[in-house]
Every structure is written in C-alpha cells, then in structure tokens.
C-alpha positions in Angstrom: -80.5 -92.3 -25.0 -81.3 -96.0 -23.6 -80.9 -94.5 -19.5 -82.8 -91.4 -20.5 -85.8 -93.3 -22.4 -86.2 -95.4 -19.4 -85.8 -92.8 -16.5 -88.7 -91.2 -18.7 -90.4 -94.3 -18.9 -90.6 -95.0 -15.4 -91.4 -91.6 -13.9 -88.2 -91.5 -11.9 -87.8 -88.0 -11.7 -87.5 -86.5 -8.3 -86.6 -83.2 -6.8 -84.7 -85.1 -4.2 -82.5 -87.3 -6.7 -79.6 -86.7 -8.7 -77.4 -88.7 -11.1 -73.8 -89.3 -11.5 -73.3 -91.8 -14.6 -70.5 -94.6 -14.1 -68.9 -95.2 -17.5 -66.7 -98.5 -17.1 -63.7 -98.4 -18.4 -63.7 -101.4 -20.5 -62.4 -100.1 -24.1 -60.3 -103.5 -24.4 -64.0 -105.4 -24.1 -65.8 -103.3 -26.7 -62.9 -103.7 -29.0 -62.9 -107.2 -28.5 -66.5 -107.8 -29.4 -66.1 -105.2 -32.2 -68.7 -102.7 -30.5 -65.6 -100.3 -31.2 -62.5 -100.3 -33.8 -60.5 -97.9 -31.6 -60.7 -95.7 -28.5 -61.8 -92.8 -30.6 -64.8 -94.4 -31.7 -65.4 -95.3 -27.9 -65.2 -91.4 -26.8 -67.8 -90.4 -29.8 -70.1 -93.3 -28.6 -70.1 -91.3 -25.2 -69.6 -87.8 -26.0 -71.2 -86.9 -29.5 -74.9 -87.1 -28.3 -74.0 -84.9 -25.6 -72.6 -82.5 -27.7 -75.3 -82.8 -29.9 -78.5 -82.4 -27.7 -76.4 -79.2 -26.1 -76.3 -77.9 -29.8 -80.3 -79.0 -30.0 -82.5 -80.3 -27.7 -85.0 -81.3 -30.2 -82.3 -84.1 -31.5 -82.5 -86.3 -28.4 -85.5 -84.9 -26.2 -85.5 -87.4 -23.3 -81.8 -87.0 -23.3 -82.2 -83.6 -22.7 -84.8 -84.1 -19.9 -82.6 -86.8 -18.2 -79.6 -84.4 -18.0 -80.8 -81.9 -15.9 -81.3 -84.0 -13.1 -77.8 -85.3 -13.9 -74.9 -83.7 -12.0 -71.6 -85.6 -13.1 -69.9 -88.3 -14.7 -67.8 -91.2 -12.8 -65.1 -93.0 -14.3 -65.0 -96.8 -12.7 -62.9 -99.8 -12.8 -61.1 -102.2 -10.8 -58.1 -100.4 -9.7 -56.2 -103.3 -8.6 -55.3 -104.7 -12.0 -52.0 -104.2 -14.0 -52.3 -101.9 -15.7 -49.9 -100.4 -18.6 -48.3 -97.3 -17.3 -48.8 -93.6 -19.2 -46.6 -92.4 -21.5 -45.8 -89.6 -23.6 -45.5 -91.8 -26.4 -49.0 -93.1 -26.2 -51.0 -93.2 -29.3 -53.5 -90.8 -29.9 -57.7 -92.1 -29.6 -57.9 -93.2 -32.8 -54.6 -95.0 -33.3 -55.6 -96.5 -30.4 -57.0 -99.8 -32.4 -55.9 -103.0 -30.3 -57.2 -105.2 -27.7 -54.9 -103.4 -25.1 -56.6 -101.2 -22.2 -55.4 -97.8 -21.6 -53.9 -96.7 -18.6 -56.4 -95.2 -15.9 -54.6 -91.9 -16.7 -55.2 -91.8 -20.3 -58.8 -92.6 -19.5 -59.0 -89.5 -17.3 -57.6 -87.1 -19.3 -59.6 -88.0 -22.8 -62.7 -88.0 -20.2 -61.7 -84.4 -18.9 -61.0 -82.9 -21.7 -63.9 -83.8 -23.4 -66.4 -83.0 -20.7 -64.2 -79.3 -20.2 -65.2 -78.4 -23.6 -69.0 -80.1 -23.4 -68.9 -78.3 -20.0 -68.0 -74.7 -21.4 -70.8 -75.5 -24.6 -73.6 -75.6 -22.1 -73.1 -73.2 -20.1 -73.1 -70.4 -23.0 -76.4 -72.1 -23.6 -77.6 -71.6 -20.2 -77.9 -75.5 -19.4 -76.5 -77.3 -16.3 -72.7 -78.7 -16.2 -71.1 -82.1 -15.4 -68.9 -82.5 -12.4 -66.0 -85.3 -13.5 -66.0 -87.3 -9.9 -64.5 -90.7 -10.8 -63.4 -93.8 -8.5 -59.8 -93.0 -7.6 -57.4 -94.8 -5.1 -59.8 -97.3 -4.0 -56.6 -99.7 -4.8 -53.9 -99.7 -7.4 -51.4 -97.1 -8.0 -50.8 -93.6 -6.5 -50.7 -91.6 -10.7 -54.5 -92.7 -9.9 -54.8 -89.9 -7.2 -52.1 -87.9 -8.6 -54.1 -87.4 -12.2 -57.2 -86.6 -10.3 -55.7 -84.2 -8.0 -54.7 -82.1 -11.8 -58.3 -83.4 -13.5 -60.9 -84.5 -11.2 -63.6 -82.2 -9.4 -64.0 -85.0 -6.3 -63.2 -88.8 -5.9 -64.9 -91.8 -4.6 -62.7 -93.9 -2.1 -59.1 -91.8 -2.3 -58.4 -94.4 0.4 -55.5 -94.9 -0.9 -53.6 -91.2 -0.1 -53.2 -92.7 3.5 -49.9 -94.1 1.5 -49.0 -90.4 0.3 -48.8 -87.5 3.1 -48.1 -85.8 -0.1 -50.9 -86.0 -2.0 -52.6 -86.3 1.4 -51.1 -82.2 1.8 -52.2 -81.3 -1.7 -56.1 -82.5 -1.5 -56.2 -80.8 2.1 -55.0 -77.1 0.0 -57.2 -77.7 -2.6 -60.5 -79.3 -0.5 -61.1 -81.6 -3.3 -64.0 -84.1 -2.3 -63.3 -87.7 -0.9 -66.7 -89.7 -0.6 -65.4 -93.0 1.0 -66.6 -96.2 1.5 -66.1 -98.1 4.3 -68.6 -100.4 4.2 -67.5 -101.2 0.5 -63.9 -101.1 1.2 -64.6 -103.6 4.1 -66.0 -106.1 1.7 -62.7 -105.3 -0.9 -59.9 -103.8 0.4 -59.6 -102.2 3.8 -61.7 -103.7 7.1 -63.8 -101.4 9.0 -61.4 -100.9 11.6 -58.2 -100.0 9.5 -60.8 -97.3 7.7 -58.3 -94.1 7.1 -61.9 -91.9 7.3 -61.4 -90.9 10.5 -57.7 -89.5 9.8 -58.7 -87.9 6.9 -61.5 -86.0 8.6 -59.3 -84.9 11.6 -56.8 -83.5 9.6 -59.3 -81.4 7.4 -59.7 -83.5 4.8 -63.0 -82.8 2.5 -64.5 -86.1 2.8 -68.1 -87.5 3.1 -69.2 -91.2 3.8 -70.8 -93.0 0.7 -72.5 -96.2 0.3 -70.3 -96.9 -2.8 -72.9 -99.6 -3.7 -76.9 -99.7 -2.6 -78.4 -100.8 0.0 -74.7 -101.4 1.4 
C-alpha cells in the first residue's frame, strides 16, 4: 500500500514502464526486530492484501491502480551466504518461529505457491497476473537454479549454470529467461571479460542483458 500510495502520489505512471517488486529475503531480520513472530506471518504481510484487493478493489484502491502496471515479483538476496540446506523435514510457515533464515528454496516455493493461486484468482476476475522472476545463481549454490528451473517463470543473473551443462541443457529445452548482468556481476562476482553471456547466447540460451542496478 506504502509503493502504491507513493507511485500515485508522484504521477509515475507511464505507458512505457513496468514494475517487478524485489521482496528481500530477510525473514530472520523481521523476526529479530519482532516485525514478525514466524514466517507465516511474513507471507500474510506480503500476500493477504493481494489477495484481498483481487477479491475487491475498493479495499485498497491505489493498490489496485499500482498493479496493473506491475508485471512480476523478484525474490533477492545475497546468494553467497551459508545458507541452511532444504529439507523435507522443514517446519511448516508458521512453525517457522526462530531467528534462523530459510533456505533460498523454501523461500521459492512458499513464494510460488502463493502467487499460483493469487495468479489463478485474478485471472477469473479478468485482472493482469504476476510473473515469479527472482535473482537466481548470481552466486551460491546450484539447488538455486535447480528450484527455479521447477518454479520460476525467468531469472536474473543464472550466471552460475556455466558450472552445470546440465541445467545449462534444461533452461535451453525449456527457454526459460536469463537477464544477466555483467556490468553488476563485474563489480561482485564475475569480471567483464570472464562474462558466460556470450556462451549462453551462442548456444541458444534465452537470455537478455540487464542493468541489475540503475544507472549501472
């Protein structure tokens, strides 16, 4: 409601701009502060107004305005950090009630699953639909790319499947999109020159160049 009151605010609307929303994935620094008790509570702060202006508009009306122009959600991080792994035996949202982080993967699939459903619910009301396009395989491990291969719609960096011909193989079949960033991963991770763009593209690969940051 806060981005949406001061898109509106500030006339930002544009027929030539869209808006993919970064949601950080920082559940072990809301907990901490007591923002949230549990990852549960985390997901509703995200997902219950969207569920609720799809119901009606009237409830949040510049939220409804602001997601038209919207086009998807992005799930960011730094990937380089330990992380704990998934596991079957992971608690469910809201037993999730420590200081701990979840896994990159369990943070996908909660975010999928609840956009799937959000996704479904406004399109049988005629309304426009959310992409899920998060950071993946900018660093860290290769389950990054692997869950977004089974979750995600596109990824930003996916410089990492130069590590994985087989994951390299399965984003070629499926032509799910790669915007990398060079000039970011310069600054981070991978200098210009070691860049795996050109690779991907001459194999087939669906990628695009991004800024990753502006004005970068």
């Amino acid at each position: 409601d806060r981005l949406a009151t001061w898109v509106n605010r500030n006339r930002l609307y544009s027929d030539n701009v869209r808006w993919l929303i970064q949601i950080p994935r920082l559940y072990n620094v809301h907990h901490g502060t007591g923002a949230v008790r549990n990852f549960e509570e985390m997901l509703r702060n995200i997902f219950e107004p969207l569920f609720e202006v799809t119901r009606d508009p009237s409830t949040h009306v510049e939220l409804h305005a602001f997601l038209q122009q919207v086009v998807g959600i992005d799930s960011v991080d730094d990937e380089s950090k330990l992380e704990s792994r998934f596991h079957y035996k992971n608690p469910f949202p809201a037993q999730w009630d420590d200081d701990s982080n979840p896994s990159y993967v369990y943070y996908s699939y909660y975010f999928y699953a609840n956009l799937f459903v959000l996704n479904r619910f406004r399109a049988a009301r005629g309304l426009n639909t959310f992409a899920f396009r998060p950071h993946a395989g900018e660093a860290g491990e290769l389950d990054h790319l692997a869950a977004s291969f089974l979750l995600a719609d596109g990824v930003a960096h996916g410089i990492m499947l130069r590590k994985s011909p087989v994951l390299q193989y399965l984003f070629f079949l499926t032509q799910i999109g790669i915007a990398v960033s060079p000039l970011s991963n310069n600054s981070l991770f991978v200098t210009m020159e070691k860049s795996p763009f050109p690779v991907f593209f001459a194999r087939g690969l669906n990628v695009s160049l991004s800024t990753d940051d502006p004005l970068m």
